[in-house]
N, C-alpha and C positions, 0 to 999 in steps of 0.2 A: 601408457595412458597417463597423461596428468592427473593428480586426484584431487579431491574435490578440498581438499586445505589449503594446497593452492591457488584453486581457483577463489576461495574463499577471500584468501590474502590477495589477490588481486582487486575482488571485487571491494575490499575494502578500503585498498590506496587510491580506487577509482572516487569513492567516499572523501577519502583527506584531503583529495585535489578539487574535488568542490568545493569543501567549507571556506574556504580562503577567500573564492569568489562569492561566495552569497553573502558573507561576511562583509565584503568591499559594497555590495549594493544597498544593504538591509538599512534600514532606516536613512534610505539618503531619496534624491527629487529623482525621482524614475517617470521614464514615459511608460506608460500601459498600453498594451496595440491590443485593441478586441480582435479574433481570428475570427474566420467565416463563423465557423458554430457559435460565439459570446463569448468563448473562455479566454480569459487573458492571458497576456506575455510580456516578461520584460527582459532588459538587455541581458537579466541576471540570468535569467532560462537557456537563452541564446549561448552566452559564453560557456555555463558548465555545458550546454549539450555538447558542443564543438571541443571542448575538452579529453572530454570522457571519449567521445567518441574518436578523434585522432589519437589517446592512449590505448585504443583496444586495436586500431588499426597497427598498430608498432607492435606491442606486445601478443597480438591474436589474431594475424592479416586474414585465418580462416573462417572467422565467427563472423554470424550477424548480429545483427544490431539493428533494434527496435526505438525509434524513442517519440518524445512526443512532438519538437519541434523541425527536424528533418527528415528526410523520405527515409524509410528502409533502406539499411543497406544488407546483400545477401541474407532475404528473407529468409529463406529456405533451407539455411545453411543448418548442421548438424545441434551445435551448437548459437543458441541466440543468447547476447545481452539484450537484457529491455530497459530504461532508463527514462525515469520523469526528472528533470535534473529541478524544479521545485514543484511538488504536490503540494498545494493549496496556495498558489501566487495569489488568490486575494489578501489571502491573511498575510504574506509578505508582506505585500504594497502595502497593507493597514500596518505594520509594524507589529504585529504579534507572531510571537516564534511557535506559532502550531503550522506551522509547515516541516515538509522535509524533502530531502535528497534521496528518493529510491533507485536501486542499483540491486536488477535480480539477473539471473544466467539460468535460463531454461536450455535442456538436453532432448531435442524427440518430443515439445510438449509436455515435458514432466519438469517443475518447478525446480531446481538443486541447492541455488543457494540464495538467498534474500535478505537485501542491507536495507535499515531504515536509518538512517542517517539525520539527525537535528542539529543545523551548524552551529548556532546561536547558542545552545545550549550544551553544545558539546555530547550529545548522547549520542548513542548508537546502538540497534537492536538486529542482530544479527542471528541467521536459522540456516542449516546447511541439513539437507537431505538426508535421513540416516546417520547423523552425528552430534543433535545436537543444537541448542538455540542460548545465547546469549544476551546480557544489555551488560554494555560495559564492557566486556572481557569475562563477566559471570556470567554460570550457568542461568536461567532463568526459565521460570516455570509460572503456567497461569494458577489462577485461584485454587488452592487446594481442596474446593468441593465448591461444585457449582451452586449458583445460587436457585431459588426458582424463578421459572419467568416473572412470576406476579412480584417480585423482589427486586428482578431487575429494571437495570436504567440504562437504554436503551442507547447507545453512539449513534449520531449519524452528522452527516458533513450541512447539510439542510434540506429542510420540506419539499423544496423544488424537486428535488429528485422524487418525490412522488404525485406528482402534477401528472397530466393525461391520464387522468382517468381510473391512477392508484391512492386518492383521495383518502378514498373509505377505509384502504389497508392503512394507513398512516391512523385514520381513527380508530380500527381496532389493534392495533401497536401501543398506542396511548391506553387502554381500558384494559390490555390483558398483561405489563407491567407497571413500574414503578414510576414511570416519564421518559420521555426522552429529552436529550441533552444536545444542542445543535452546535455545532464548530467541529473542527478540532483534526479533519481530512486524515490524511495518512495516522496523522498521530494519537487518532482512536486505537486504530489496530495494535499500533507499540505499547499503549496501555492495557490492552487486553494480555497481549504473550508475556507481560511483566507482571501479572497477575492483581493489575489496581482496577481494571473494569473485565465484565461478563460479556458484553456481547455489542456488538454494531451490525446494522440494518443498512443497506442500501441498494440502491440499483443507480444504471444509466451511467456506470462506469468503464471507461477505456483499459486497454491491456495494462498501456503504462501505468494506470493508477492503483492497478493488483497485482501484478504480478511477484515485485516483491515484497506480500503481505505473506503469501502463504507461508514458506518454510517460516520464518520466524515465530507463526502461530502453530505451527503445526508441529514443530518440533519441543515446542512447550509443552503441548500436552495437549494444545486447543482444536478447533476444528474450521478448517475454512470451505467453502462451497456454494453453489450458486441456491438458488430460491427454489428449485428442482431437487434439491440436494445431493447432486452430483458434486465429486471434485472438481475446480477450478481448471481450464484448459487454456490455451491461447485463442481459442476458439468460444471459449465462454461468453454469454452476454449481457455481463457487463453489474448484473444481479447477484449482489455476496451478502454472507449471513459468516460473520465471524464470532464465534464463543468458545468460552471456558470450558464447554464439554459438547459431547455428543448430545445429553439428554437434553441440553439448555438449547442446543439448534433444532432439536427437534422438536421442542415445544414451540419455538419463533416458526419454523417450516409449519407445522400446525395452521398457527394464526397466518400464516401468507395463504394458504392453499383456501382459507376459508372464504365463502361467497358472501357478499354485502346484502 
């Protein structure tokens, strides 16, 4: 059986072989194609997806593969890659490097290994199942004692995602910490497993945009899971509460369960 270092080390060259091209597009005259749902794309999405994806076909003809811009290939397969090849293309297109390169390998629906990758900036925040989460090549670990809710500041990518009707909860989010802070997509999370923020709030997210947050949180020390307070599944919907600790998501699950 391959073990999970190596997959680790693949899923990371999968990582090197993007930056180069996000790097060729980032601040230059890009077209933006709105897709049915609003959410944008550009060429730069298009070329890592097709990348990444003919390298896992060479190196892994048996895996599937997930991702945001082409159909599944071998959904069902034992093994899936899942792959947002940029999580947060507004903030590309606008020229700000709080975007990233996700690249996670789920086993059976159980998370294993998970790359956050920031071209521009050269980081990388990586979590492997059972072994371990780094930024860098160092071990890394969240906040060494959680904060309290009423302490925290609150991640989240924007308000929209609480529109239809979860209004109220975004108002009692506001009242029962310290603010929330809007931008920042994938690269909330990489800051929580590096131990520089507590916790991010969201819903109305697709697999590719979580999938590889968990190991890297969770292998910190943090905790990821839907609004239910279940672990995160393939099957999940779409509703994550990522924090420093156990007691810090169960104070945030608190205030979601609460009625307006």
């Amino acid at each position: 059986m391959t073990s999970l270092a190596t997959l680790r080390d693949f899923a990371e060259h999968l990582a090197d072989l993007a930056r180069p091209i996000a790097r060729r597009y980032y601040r230059t005259e890009l077209e933006v194609i709105d897709k049915p749902d609003a959410t944008p794309v550009t060429l730069a999405d298009q070329a890592i997806e097709a990348a990444l994806r003919a390298e896992i076909a060479r190196a892994w003809p048996e895996h599937g593969v997930l991702g945001e811009e082409e159909a599944p290939t071998r959904a069902e397969a034992e093994w899936l890659w899942v792959i947002d090849p940029i999580d947060g293309t507004k903030a590309f297109t606008c020229g700000k490097p709080q975007f990233g390169t996700l690249v996670a390998l789920w086993h059976r629906d159980v998370a294993q290994v998970g790359v956050i990758d920031q071209p521009i900036t050269g980081e990388r925040w990586v979590g492997v199942r059972g072994e371990g989460a780094w930024f860098d090549g160092r071990p890394m670990r969240v906040r060494p004692r959680a904060s309290r809710l009423a302490d925290a500041i609150v991640l989240m990518t924007s308000p929209d995602l609480f529109a239809e009707g979860h209004e109220g909860t975004l108002g009692r989010l506001k009242r029962a910490t310290k603010g929330i802070y809007y931008g920042g997509d994938c690269y909330n999370y990489a800051l929580v497993a590096a131990g520089h923020a507590d916790l991010v709030i969201e819903r109305g997210l697709k697999v590719v945009d979580f999938a590889a947050l968990v190991n890297p949180i969770e292998e910190a020390g943090g905790v990821c899971c839907d609004w239910a307070g279940a672990p995160l599944t393939l099957a999940s919907d779409g509703s994550i509460v990522a924090a420093s600790s156990r007691a810090l998501a169960e104070a945030a699950l608190g205030v979601l369960r609460e009625r307006a």
